[in-house]
Every structure is written in C-alpha cells, then in structure tokens.
VOBA-1610 file (N, C-alpha, C; in pm, whole numbers, padded with zeros to 5 digits, always signed):
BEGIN
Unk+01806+02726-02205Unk+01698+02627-02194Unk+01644+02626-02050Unk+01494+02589-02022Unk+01433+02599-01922Unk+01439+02497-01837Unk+01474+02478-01735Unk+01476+02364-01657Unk+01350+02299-01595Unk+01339+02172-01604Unk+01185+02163-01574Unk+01167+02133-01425Unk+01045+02226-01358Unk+01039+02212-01225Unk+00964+02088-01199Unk+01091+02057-01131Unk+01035+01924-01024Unk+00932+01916-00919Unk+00863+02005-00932Unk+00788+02052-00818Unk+00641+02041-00856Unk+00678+02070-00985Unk+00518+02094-01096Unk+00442+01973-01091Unk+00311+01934-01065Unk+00234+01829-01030Unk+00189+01796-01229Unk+00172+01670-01203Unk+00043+01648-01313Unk-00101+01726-01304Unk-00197+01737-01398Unk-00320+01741-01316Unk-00397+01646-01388Unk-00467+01595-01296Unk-00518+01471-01269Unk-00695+01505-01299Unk-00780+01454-01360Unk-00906+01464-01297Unk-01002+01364-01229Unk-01069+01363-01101Unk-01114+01227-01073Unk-01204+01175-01159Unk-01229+01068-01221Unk-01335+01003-01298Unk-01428+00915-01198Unk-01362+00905-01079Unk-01441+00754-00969Unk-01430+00832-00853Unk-01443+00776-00761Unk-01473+00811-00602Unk-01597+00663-00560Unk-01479+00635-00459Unk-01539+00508-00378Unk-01554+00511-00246Unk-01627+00502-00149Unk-01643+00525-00006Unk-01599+00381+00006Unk-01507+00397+00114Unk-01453+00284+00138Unk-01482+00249+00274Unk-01437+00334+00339Unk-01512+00299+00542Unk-01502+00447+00549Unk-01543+00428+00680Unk-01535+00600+00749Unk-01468+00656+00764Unk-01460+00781+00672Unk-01366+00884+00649Unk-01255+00845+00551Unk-01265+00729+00483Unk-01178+00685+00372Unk-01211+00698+00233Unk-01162+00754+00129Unk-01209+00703-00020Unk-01101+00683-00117Unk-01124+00620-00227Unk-00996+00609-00314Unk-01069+00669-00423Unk-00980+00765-00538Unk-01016+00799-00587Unk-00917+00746-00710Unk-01020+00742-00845Unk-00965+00710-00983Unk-00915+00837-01022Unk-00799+00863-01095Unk-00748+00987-01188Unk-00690+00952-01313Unk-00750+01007-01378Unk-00717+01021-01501Unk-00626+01144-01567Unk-00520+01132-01651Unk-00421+01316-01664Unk-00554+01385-01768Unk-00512+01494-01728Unk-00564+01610-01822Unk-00490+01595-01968Unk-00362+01568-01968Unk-00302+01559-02083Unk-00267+01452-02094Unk-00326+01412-02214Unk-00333+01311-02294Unk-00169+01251-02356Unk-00100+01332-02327Unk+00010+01268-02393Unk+00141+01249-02228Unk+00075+01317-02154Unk+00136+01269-02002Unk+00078+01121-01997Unk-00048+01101-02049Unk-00117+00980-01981Unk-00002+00860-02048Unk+00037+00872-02213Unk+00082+00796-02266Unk+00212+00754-02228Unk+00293+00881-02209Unk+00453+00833-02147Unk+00442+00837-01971Unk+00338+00823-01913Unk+00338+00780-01739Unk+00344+00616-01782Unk+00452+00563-01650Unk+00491+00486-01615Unk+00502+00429-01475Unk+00439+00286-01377Unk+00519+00312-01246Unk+00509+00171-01225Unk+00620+00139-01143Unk+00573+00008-01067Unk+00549+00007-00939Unk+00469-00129-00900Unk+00419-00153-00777Unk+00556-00132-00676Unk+00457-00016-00579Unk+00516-00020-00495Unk+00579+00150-00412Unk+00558+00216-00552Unk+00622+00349-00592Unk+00468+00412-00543Unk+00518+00561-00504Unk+00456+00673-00393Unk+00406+00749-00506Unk+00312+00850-00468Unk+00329+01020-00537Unk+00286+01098-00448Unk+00245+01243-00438Unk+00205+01352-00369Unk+00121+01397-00480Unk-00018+01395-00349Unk-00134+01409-00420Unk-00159+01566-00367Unk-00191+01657-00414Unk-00240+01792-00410Unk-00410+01803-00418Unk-00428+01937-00298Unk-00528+02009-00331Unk-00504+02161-00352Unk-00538+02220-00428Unk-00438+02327-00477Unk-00505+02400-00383Unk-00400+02469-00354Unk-00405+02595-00211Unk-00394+02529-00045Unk-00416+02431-00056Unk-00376+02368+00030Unk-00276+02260+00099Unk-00205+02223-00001Unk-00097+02162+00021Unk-00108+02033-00029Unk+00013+01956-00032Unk+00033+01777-00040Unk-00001+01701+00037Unk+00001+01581+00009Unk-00008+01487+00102Unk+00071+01370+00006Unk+00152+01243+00094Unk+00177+01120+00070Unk+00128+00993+00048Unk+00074+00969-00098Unk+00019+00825-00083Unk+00118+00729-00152Unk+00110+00605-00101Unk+00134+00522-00213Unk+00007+00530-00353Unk+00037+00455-00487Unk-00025+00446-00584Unk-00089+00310-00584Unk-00222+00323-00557Unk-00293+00190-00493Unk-00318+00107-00583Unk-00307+00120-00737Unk-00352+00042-00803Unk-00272+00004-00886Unk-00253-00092-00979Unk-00170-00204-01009Unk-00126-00113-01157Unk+00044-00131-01163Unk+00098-00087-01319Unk+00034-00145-01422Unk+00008-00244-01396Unk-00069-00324-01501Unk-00243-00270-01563Unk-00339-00212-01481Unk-00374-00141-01510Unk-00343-00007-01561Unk-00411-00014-01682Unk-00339+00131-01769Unk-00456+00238-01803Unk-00470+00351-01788Unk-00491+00436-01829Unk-00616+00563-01691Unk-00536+00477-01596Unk-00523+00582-01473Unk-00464+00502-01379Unk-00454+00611-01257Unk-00437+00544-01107Unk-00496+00574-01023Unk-00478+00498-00902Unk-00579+00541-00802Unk-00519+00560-00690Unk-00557+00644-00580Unk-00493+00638-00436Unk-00637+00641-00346Unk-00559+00612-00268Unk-00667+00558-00156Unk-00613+00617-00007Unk-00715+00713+00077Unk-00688+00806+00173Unk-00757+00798+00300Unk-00731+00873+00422Unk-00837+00845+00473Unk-00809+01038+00536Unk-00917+01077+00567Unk-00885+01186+00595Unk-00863+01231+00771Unk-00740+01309+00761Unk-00707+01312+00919Unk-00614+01486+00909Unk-00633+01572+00807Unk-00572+01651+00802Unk-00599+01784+00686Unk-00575+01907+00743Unk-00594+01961+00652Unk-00593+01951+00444Unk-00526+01878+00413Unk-00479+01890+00328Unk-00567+01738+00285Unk-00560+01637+00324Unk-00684+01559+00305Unk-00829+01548+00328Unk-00867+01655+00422Unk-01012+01704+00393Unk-01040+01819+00323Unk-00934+01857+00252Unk-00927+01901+00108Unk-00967+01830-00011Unk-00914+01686-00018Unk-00938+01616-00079Unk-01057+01562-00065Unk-01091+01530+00055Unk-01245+01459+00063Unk-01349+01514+00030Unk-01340+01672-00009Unk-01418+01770-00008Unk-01455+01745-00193Unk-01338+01713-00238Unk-01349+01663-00427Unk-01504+01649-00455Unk-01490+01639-00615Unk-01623+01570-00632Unk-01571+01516-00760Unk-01654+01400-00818Unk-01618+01368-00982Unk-01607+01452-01111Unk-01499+01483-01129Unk-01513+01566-01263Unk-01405+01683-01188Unk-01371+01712-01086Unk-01282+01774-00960Unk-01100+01739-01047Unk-01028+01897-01060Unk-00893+01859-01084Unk-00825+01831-01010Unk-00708+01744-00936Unk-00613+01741-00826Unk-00511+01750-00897Unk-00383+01777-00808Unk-00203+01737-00849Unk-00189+01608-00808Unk-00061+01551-00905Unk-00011+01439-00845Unk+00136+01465-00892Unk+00204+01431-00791Unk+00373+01441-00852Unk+00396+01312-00819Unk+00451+01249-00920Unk+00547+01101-00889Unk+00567+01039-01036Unk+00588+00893-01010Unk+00589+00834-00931Unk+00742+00841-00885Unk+00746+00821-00728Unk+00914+00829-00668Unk+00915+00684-00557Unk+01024+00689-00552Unk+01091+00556-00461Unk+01128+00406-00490Unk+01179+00348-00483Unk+01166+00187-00568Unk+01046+00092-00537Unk+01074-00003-00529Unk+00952-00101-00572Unk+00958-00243-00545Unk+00857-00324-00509Unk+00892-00419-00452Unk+00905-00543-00606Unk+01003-00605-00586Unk+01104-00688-00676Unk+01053-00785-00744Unk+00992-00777-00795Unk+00806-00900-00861Unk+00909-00976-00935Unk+01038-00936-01012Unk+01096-01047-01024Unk+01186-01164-00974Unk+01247-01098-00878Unk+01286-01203-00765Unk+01204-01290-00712Unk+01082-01237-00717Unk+00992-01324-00620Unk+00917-01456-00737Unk+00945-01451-00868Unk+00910-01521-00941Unk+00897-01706-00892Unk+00821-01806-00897Unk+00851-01912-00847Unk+00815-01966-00688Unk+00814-01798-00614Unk+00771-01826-00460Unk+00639-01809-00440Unk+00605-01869-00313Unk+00466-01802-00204Unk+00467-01681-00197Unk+00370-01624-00190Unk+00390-01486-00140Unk+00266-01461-00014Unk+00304-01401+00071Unk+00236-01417+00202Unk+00212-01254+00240Unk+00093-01158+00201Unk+00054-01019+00200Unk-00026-01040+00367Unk+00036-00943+00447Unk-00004-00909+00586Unk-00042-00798+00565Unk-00167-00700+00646Unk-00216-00618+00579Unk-00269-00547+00724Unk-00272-00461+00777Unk-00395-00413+00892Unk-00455-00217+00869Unk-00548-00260+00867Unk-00650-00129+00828Unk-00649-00040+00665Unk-00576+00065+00692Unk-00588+00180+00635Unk-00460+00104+00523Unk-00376+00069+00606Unk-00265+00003+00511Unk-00245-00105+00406Unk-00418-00115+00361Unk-00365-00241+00282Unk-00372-00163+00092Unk-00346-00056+00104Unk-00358+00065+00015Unk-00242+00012-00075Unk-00088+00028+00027Unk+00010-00031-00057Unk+00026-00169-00085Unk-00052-00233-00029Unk-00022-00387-00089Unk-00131-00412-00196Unk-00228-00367-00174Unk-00369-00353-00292Unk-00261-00377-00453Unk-00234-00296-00488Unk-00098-00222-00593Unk-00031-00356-00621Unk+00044-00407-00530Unk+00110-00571-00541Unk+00072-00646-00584Unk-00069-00700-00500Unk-00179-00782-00513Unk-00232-00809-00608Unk-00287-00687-00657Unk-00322-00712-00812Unk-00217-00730-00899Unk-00119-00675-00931Unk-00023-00676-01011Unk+00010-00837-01038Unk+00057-00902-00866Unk+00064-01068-00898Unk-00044-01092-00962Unk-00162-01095-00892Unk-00255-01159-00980Unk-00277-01155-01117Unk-00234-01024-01192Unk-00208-01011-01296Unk-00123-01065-01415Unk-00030-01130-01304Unk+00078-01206-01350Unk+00068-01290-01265Unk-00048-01385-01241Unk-00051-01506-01202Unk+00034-01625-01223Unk+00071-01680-01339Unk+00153-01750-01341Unk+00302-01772-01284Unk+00346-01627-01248Unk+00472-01622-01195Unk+00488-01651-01056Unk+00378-01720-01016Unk+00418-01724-00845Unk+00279-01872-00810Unk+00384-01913-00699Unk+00296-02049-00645Unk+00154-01982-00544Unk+00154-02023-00432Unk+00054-01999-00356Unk+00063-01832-00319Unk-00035-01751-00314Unk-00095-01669-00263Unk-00150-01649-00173Unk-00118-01559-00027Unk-00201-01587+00058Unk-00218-01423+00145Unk-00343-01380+00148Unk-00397-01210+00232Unk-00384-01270+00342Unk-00359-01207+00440Unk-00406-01210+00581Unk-00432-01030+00623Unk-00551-00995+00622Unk-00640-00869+00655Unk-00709-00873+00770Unk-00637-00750+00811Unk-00741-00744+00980Unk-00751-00596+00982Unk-00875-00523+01078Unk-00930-00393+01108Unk-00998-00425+01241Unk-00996-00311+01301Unk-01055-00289+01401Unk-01221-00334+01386Unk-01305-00342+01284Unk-01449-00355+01273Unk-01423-00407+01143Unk-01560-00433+01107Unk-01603-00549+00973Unk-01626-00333+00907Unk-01684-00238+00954Unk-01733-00100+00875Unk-01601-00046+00822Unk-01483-00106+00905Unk-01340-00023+00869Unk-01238-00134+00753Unk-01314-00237+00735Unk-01208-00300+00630Unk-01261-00185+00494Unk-01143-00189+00452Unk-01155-00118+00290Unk-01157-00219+00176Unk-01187-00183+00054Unk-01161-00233-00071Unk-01268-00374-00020Unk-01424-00381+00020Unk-01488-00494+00060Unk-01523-00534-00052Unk-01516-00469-00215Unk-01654-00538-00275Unk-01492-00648-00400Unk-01367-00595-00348Unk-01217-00672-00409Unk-01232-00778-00325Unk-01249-00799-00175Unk-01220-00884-00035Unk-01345-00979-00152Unk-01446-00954-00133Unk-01554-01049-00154Unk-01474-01149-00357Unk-01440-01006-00407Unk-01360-01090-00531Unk-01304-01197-00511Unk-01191-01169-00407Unk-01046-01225-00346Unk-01090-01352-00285Unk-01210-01378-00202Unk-01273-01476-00153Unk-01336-01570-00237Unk-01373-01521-00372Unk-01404-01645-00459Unk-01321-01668-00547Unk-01234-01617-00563Unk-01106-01657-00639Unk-00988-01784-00597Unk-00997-01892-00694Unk-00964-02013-00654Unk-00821-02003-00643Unk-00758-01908-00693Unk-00582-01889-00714Unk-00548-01775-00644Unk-00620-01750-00535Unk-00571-01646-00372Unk-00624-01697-00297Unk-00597-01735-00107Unk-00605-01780-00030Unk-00622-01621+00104Unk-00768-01582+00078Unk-00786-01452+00192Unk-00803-01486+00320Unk-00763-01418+00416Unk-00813-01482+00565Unk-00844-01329+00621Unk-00974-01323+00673Unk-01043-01109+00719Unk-01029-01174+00839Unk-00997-01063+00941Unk-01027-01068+01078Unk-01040-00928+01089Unk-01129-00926+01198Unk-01158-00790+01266Unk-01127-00843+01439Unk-01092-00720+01526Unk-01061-00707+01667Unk-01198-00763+01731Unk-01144-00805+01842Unk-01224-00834+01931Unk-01356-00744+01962Unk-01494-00773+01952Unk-01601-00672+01921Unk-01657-00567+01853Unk-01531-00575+01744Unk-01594-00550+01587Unk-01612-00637+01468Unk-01711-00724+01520Unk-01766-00788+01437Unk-01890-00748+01430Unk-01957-00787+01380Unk-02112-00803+01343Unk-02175-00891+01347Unk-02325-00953+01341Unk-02419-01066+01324Unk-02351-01145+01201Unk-02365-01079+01135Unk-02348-01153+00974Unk-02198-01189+00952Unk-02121-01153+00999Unk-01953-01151+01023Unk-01928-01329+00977Unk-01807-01357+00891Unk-01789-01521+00863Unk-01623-01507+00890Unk-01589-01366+00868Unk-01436-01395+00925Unk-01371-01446+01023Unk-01308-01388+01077Unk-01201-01462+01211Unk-01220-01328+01296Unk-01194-01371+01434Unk-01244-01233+01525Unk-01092-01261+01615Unk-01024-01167+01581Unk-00897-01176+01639Unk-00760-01074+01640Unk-00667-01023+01704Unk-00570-00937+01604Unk-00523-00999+01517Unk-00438-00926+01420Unk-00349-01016+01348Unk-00278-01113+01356Unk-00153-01059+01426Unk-00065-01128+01460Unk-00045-01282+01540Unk-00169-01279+01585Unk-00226-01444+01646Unk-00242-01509+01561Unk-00375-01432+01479Unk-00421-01477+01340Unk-00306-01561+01283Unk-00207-01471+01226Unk-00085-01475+01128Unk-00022-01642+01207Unk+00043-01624+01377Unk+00046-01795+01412Unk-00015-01897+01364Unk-00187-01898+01456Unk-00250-01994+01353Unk-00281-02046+01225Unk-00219-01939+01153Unk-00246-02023+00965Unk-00089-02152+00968Unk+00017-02076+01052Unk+00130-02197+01051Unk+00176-02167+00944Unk+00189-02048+00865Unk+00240-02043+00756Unk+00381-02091+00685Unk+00415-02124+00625Unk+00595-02227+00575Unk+00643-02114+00509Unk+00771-02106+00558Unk+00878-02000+00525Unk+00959-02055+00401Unk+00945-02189+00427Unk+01034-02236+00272Unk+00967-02175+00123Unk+01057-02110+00064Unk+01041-02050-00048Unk+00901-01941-00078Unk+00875-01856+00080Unk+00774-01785+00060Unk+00837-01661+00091Unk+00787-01565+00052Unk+00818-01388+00061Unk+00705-01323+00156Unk+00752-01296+00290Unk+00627-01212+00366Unk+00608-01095+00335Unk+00486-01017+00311Unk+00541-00861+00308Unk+00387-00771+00382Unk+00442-00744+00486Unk+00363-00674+00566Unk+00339-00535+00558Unk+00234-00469+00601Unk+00275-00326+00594Unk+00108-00323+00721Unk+00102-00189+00766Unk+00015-00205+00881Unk+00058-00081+00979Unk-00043-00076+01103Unk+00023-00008+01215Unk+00158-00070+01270Unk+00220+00063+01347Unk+00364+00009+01414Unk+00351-00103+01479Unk+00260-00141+01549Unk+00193-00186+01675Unk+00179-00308+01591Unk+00116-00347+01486Unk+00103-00428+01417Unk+00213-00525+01378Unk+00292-00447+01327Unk+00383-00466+01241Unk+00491-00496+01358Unk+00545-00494+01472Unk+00617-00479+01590Unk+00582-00633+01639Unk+00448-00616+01630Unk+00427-00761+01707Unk+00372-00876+01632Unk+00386-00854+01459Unk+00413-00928+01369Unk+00514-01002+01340Unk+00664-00921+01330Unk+00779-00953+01295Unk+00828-01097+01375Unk+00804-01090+01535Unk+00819-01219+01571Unk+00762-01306+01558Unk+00646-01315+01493Unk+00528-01461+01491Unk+00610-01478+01337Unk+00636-01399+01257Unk+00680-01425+01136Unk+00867-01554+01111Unk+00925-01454+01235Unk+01054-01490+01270Unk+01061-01658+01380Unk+00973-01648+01429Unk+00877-01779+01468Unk+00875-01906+01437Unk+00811-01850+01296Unk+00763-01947+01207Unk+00860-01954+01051Unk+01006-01928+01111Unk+01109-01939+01045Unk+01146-01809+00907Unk+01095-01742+00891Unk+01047-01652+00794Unk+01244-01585+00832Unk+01316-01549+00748Unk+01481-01514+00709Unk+01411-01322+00732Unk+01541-01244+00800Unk+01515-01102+00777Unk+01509-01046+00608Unk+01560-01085+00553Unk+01559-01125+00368Unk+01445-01140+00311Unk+01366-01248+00372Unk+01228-01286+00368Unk+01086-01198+00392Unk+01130-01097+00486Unk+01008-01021+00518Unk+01074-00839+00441Unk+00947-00818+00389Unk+00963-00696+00302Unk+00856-00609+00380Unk+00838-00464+00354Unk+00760-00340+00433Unk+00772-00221+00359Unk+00674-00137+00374Unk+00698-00037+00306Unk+00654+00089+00400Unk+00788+00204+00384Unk+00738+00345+00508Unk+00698+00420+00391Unk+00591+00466+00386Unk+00559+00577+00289Unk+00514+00692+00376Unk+00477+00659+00478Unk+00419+00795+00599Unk+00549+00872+00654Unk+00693+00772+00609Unk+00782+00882+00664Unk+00805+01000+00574Unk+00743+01043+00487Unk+00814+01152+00365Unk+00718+01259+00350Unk+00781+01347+00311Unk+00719+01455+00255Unk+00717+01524+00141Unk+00878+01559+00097Unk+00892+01618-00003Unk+00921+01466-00152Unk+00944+01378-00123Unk+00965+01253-00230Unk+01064+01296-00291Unk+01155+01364-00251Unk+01302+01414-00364Unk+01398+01405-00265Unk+01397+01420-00162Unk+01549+01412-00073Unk+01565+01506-00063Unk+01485+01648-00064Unk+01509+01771-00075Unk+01502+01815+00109Unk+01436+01760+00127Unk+01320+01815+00283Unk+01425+01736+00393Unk+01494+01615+00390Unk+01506+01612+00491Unk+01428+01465+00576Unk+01329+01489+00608Unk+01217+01454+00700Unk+01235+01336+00710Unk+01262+01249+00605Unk+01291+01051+00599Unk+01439+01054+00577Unk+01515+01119+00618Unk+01670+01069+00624Unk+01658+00999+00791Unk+01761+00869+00777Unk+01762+00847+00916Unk+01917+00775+00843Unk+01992+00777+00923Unk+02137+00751+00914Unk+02177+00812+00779Unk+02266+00712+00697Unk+02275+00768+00511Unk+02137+00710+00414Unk+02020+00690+00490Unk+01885+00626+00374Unk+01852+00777+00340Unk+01785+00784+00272Unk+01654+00866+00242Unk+01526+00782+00213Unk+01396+00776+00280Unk+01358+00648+00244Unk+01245+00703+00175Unk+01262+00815+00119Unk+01177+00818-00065Unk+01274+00794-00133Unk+01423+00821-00118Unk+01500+00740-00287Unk+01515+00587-00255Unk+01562+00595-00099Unk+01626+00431-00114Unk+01489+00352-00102Unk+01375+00402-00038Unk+01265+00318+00007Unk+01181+00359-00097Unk+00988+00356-00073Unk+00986+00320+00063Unk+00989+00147+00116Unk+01030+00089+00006Unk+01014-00041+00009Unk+01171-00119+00035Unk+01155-00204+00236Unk+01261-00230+00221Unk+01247-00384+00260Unk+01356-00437+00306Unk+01348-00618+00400Unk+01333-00556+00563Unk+01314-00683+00589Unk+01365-00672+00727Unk+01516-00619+00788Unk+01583-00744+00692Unk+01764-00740+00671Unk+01778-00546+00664Unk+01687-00471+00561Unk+01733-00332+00542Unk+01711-00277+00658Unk+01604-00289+00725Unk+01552-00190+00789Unk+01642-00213+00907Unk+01713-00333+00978Unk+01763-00395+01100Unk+01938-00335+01068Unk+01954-00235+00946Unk+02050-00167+00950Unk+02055-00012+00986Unk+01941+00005+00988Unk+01916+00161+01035Unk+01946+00184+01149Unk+01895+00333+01169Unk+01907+00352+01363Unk+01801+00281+01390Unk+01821+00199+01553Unk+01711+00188+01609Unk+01601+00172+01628Unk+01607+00383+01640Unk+01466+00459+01679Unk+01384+00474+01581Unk+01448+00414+01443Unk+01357+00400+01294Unk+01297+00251+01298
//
C-alpha cells in the first residue's frame, strides 16, 4: 500500500481577490475536488502553506472563520519571492494549500468571558479567523472588544469588516493609526497601541486578552496588559511566522522541547514565559 505524501498540497482555485492595503490581498479558495472540499475541516486558529507552483511555500494562518463553509481564505502581504508569486494570481488562478496544522485557540474555555482581540497591522489576519468565529457563536461570550492599530488609515486591512464591526451593537471596535497617518476624514484614535490599549482601562476580571501584532507591539503590550491586572494564563498569541515546514520535519520553530507548528502556533503568556528567552 501507498503511503500518502504529506507533502502533497490541495489545489485550491481562487474564486475572490481583495486589495486590502498596499501590497496586501486575501484571497478566497475554493478545492478543485469536490470531495476534499466535503471532508476539509479546521479550527480557528490553525496555519497552512500556501504554494505557487515552481516557486515555493509560504506560511499563513487561515483567515477566515471554520464556521464559514465551503472555502477559505488567507490573507498576505507580499515581501518575497514566493509571495509575489502569489500576488501575480488572478481569479480563476490554481494555488497549493497544505494544512490545516497546529492547535487552536480554545473557544471553549473561553465560553462565558470578555474577550479582548489586540491586533496591529498585517496581523490582524489571525485574529480575523477568531473574530468571526465568536461572532458566529455570539451567544457564548459576554463583551467583545477589537483594539486595531496601523501605521496609516491606507494600511488598515479588512476596512469594508472594520466599518461592519463599527455598526455592530454586540462588538466594541476601537482603529487607531500612528502618529501622522491619519487623514482629513479619519474618526479613529491617532495613537500607538499600546497607550491606546491603557486608556480603554480594560477589566481583567473574567476577560481573555489575545494579541497578535509586531514584536515591538506585542513587547510593549504585554505590560499595559499585566498593568491592568490581565494573569500570564489570561493573555493568548499566536507565532505563525516562526515555521516553515508545519510538520516538525525542518527544524526552524523548535526552540527548547516546543515545536511551535505542533505545539503552537497558539500559546498563553504562562506558555511562552517557559521557553528560552531569546524566543
């Protein structure tokens, strides 16, 4: 009997393509085979490797919610061979996707709590996936609350969901852009995050933080969070930029005994404050 290679991608075809900011797009895929489409499965939170054939992989999370059925989407920005491969696509264009791999953030534990989504730029790809999913399952959770920031009002992504998210009476969004990327018309907050994130005063009692963002972000997040009482337990993250191969094969995301495509990429604070260090 033939062993099946783990290596072998789906193929995918795009049905959508969305310009999202500059040099970013997410694209819809749909399988070629119809009976892959039926037994695919994933939850929020979980990665794949998206292909351009002849040119190699790349790492996304799966941006759009399990709960939506009958594709997925990832969302990119291009900075590399192998993603201006991708940008190069057009609708009706085949790609690979191998996954879904890694665990997932715990939608049932969190049943009953706040949930508090920190988000900056390119990164709100993997929380997008979450986001909807709660909302999807609205009832299972008390207050909702985005906090989104980018360098400019041209670099937030997913604007025409933000504008959704803003009239939606059962999510609580807060946009900021950096200091002099705003615009005339701008109604957000003009600020980094992490200030931002102080001033809302957010309550740690019975809420779940879960950030994801630049290092820089995310570095000088953790204490406004820890601050404002937030438990290492309490704050969740996800590394999906550390991996390559998504099997434990490569190497590349081992740091002590993790692999953080099997054990991750989704961990706490508490997890991550057991690693080395320099991770």
């Amino acid at each position: 009997m033939t062993e099946k290679n783990i290596y072998l991608p789906y193929l995918m075809r795009i049905t959508k393509i969305t310009e999202e900011s500059p040099a970013v797009k997410t694209f819809r895929l749909e399988f070629v085979d119809e009976v892959a489409a039926q037994n695919f499965d994933f939850k929020t939170g979980q990665f794949g490797l998206y292909s351009a054939f002849g040119e190699g992989e790349s790492t996304f999370c799966i941006a759009s919610s399990p709960t939506r059925k009958g594709y997925i989407e990832c969302t990119f920005r291009e900075v590399g061979r192998v993603t201006a491969a991708l940008a190069d696509k057009e609708v009706g264009d085949i790609v690979g996707f191998r996954g879904p791999y890694g665990n997932v953030f715990p939608l049932e534990a969190w049943k009953g709590k706040n949930l508090v989504f920190i988000a900056g730029g390119i990164a709100l790809p993997p929380l997008r996936s979450v986001i909807w999913n709660c909302l999807d399952l609205r009832d299972w959770f008390k207050d909702i609350t985005v906090v989104y920031g980018a360098r400019s009002v041209a670099d937030l992504v997913y604007k025409h969901e933000l504008k959704e998210w803003t009239e939606r009476p059962d999510i609580k969004l807060v946009t900021t852009v950096d200091p002099g990327g705003e615009t005339p018309d701008w109604t957000g907050k003009v600020g980094f995050v992490p200030p931002v994130v102080e001033q809302l005063g957010l309550s740690a009692e019975n809420t779940v933080a879960i950030v994801c963002g630049p290092p820089i972000m995310i570095k000088l997040t953790l204490p406004v969070l820890e601050k404002l009482g937030f438990a290492p337990d309490q704050i969740y993250t996800t590394l999906e930029n550390r991996m390559k191969c998504g099997l434990g094969k490569c190497g590349r995301c081992n740091t002590g005994s993790s692999y953080v495509c099997k054990d991750g990429p989704v961990y706490t604070l508490a997890q991550l404050n057991e690693l080395p260090a320099e991770y």
